[in-house]
C-alpha positions in Angstrom: 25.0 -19.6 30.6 25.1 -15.8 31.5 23.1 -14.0 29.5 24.9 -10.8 29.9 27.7 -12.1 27.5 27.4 -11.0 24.1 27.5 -14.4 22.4 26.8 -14.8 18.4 22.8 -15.9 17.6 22.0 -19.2 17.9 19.6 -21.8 16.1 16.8 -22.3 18.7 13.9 -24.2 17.5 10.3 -24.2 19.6 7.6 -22.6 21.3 7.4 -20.9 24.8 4.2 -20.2 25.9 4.4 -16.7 27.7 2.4 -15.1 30.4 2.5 -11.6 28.9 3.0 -8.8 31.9 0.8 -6.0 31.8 2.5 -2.6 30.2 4.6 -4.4 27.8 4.1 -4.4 24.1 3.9 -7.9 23.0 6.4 -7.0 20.2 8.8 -6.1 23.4 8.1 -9.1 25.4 9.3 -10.8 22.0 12.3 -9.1 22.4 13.5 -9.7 25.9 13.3 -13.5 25.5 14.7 -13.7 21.9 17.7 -11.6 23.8 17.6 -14.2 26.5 18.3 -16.9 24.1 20.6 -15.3 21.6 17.8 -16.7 18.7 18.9 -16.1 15.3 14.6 -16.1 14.0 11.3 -15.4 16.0 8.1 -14.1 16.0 5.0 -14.1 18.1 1.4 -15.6 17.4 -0.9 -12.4 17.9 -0.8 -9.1 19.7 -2.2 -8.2 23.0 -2.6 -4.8 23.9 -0.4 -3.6 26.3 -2.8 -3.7 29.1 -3.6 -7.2 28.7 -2.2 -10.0 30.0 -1.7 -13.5 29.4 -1.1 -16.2 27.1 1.6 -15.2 24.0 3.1 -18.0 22.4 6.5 -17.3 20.7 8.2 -19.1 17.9 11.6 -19.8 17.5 13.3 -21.1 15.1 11.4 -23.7 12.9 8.2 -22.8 14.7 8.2 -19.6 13.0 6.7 -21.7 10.6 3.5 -22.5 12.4 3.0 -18.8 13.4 0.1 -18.2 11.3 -2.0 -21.4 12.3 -1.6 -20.1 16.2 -3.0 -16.3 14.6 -5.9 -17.8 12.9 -6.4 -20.5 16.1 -9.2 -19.4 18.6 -8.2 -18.0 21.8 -9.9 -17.8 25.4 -10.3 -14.7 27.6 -11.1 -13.8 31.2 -12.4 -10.3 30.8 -13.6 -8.0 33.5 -15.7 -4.8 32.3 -16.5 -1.5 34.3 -20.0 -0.9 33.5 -21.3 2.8 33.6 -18.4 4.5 31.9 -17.2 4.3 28.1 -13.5 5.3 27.7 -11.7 7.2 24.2 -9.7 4.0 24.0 -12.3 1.6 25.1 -10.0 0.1 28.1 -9.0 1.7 31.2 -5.7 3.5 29.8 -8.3 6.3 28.7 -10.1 9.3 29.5 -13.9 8.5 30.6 -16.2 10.2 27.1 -20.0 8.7 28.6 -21.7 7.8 31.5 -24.9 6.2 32.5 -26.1 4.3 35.3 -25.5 0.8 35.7 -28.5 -1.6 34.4 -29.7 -3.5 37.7 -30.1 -7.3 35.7 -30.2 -10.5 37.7 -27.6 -13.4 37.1 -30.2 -14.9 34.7 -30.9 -11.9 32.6 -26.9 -11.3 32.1 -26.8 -15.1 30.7 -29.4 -14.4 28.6 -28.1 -11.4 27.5 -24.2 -12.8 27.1 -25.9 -15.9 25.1 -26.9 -13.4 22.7 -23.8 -13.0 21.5 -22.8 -16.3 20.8 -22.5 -17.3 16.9 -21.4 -15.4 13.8 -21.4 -11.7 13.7 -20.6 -8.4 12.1 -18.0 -6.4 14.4 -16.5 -2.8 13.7 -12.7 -2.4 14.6 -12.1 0.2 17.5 -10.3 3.3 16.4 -7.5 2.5 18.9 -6.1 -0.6 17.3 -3.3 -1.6 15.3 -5.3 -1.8 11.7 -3.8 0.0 9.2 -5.8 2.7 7.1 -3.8 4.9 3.8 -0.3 3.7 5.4 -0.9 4.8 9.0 -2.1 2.7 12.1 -5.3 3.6 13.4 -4.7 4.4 16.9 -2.1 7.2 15.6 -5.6 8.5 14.1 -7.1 8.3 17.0 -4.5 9.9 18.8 -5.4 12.9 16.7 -8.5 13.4 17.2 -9.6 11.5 13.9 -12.3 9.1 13.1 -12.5 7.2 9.7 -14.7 4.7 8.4 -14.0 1.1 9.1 -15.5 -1.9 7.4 -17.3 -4.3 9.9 -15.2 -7.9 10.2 -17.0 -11.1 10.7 -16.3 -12.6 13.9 -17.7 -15.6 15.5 -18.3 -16.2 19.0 -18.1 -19.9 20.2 -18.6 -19.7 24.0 -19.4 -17.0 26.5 -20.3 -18.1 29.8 -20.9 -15.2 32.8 -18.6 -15.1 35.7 -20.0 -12.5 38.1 -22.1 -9.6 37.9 -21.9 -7.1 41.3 -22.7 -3.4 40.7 -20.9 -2.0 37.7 -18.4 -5.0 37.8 -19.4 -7.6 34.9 -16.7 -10.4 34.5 -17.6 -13.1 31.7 -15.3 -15.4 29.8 -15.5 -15.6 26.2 -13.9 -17.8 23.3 -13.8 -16.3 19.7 -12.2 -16.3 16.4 -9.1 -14.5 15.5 -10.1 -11.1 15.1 -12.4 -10.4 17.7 -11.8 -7.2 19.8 -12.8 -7.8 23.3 -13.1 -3.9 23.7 -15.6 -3.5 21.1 -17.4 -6.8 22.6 -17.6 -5.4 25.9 -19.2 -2.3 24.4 -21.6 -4.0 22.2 -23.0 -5.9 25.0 -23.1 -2.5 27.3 -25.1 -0.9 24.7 -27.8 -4.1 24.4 -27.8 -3.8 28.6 -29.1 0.0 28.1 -25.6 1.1 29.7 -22.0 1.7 28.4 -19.1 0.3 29.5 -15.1 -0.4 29.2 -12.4 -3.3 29.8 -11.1 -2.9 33.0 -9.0 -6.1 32.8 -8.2 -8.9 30.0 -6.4 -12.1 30.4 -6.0 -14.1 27.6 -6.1 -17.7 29.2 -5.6 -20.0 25.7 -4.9 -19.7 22.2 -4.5 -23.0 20.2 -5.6 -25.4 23.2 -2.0 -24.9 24.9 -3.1 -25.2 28.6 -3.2 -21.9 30.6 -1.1 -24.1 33.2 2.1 -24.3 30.6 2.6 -20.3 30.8 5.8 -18.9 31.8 6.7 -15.9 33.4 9.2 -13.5 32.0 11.1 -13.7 35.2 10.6 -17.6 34.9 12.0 -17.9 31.5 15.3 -15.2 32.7 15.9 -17.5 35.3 16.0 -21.8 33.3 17.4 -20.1 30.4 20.3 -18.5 33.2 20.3 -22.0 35.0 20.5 -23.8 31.1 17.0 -25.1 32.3 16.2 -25.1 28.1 14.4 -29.0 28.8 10.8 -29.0 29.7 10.8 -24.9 28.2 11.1 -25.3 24.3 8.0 -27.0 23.4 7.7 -28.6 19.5 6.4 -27.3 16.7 3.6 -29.6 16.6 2.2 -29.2 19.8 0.6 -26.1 18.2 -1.1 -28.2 15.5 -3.1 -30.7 17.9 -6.6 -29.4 16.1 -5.2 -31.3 12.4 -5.4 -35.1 12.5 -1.9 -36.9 11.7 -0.4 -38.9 9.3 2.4 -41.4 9.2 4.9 -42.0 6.2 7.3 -45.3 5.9 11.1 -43.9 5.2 10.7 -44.3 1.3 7.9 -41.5 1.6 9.6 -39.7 4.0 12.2 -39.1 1.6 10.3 -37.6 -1.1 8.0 -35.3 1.4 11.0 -33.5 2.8 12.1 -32.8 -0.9 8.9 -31.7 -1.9 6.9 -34.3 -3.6 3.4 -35.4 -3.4 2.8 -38.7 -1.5 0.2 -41.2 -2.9 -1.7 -44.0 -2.2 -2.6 -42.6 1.2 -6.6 -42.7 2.9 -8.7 -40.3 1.4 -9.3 -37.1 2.9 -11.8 -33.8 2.6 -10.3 -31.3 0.0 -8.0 -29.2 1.1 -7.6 -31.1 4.4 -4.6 -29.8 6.0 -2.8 -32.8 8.4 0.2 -33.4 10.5 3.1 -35.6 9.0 5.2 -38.0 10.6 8.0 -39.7 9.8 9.6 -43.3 11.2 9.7 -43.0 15.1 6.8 -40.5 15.1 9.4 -37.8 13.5 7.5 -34.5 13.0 8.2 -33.7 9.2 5.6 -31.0 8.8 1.9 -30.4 7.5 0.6 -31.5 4.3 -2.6 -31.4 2.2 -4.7 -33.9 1.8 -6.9 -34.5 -1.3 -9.7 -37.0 -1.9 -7.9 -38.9 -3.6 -5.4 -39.9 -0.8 -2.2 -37.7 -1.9 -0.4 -36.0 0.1 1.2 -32.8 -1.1 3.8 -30.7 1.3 2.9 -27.4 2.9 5.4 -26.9 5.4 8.3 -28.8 5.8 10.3 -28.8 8.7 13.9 -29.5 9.1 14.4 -31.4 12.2 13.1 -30.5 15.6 12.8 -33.1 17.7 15.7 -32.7 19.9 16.3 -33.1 23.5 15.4 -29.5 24.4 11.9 -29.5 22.9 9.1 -30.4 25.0 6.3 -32.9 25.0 4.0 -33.7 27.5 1.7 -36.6 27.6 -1.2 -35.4 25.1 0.7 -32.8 23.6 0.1 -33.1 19.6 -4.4 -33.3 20.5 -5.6 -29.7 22.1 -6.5 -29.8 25.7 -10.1 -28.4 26.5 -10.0 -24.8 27.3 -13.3 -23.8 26.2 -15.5 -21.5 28.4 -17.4 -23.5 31.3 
């Protein structure tokens, strides 16, 4: 296929699991590929700044669909902070505002420290940032030299586990919950080291337990979809839903869950429970919602995805381990 023909949109159903460059929007990096394949529907799974790099799945398709279960998933990043200077925008892309000197803590003390921060907190979004305030984004605020009130978030921290600590380098890497700001992260624990500090670097390594070994490069992704390499790229829906437990339906039940029925006389489940459901010859249908009483009512149902171009490795469906050591 050359993709420098101008060729009508196409249905493309799936998941490509990007390696984000640095200085591209993720909302451009969304673009190039969607261009790439000609795909009629798309959307990605959670912004990184432009800065950052690292993992960006994008949806396709069908997997639009499981979008908002990758935003609300945790993620994993390798950060590296500059200690010693604070920045306007709180990353490296800004002009230095404060200084002080570096706190001289042993590789102990920093754990200790880091440790500190693991659990459920209160966090205030940066200025800079995409959150919106009387119609307009913050970081056109900021831009102009205003500062408005914004109301903490709770965030939770899972993991954080120190890296290396040399002079005014500090690298750590972290695991939270969807709407954590590493920036404001990095500051808070300046400010409880006596010091200040900014992002120097961030590499988001895993969102959703997709592996950080199944990122592609943009260049990558130019080149299969130029060869018609689309096998072994296009990953299914499901693999995004590993962290819900499965269910299986006979072809009678089938039936009814892909025209929107409840099923019945299924196991019990918590309230609410949301789970995977298969059809005959493990056929991804969608998710449903379990209730203690064993039915099964739809949520999302999925026209049919399972095609040869869609990728599943062995595993793929349970979430790999990509928690911080």
């Amino acid at each position: 296929m050359n993709v420098h023909t101008r060729r009508r949109s196409v249905e493309i159903d799936g998941i490509i699991v990007l390696n984000k460059p640095a200085g591209l929007t993720s909302n451009a990096a969304l673009g190039r590929v969607k261009r790439l394949l000609r795909a009629k529907k798309a959307g990605h799974t959670g912004s990184l700044d432009p800065a950052a790099t690292g993992m960006l799945p994008l949806c396709f398709g069908e997997a639009t669909k499981v979008a908002a279960f990758l935003l609300d998933a945790d993620k994993t990043y390798r950060v590296t902070a500059r200690l010693g200077g604070a920045t306007d925008t709180g990353d490296a892309d800004g002009e230095i505002v404060a200084e002080k000197p570096a706190p001289e803590l042993s590789v102990p003390e920093w754990q200790e420290l880091l440790g500190g921060f693991v659990g459920r907190s209160e966090q205030i979004p940066p200025m800079f940032s995409a959150l919106k305030r009387d119609g307009k984004r913050l970081y056109e605020l900021a831009r102009r030299g205003e500062v408005v009130d914004r109301p903490p978030r709770s965030i939770e921290i899972r993991e954080i586990a120190l890296v290396e600590a040399r002079g005014k380098r500090l690298v750590f890497r972290v695991r939270c919950s969807k709407g954590t700001y590493v920036r404001t992260l990095v500051e808070d624990i300046a400010a409880r080291a006596g010091t200040v500090a900014h992002t120097r670097r961030l590499h988001r390594e895993c969102v959703a337990g997709f592996p950080s070994g199944s990122m592609l490069s943009l260049a990558s992704v130019a080149r299969r979809i130029d060869e018609g390499r689309l096998r072994g790229m296009l990953r299914a829906p499901d693999t995004a839903l590993g962290h819900f437990g499965a269910v299986s339906l006979d072809a009678s039940q089938t039936a009814g869950f892909c025209q929107g029925q409840a099923v019945k006389g299924l196991g019990a489940g918590a309230a609410g429970e949301l789970a995977r459901v298969y059809g005959p010859g493990e056929h991804f249908l969608g998710l449903g919602e379990l209730d203690e009483t064993g039915v099964l009512a739809p949520k999302r149902v999925f026209r049919g995805t399972a095609g040869p171009e869609l990728h599943r490795e062995a595993g793929d469906g349970v979430a790999p381990d990509c928690t911080a050591p």
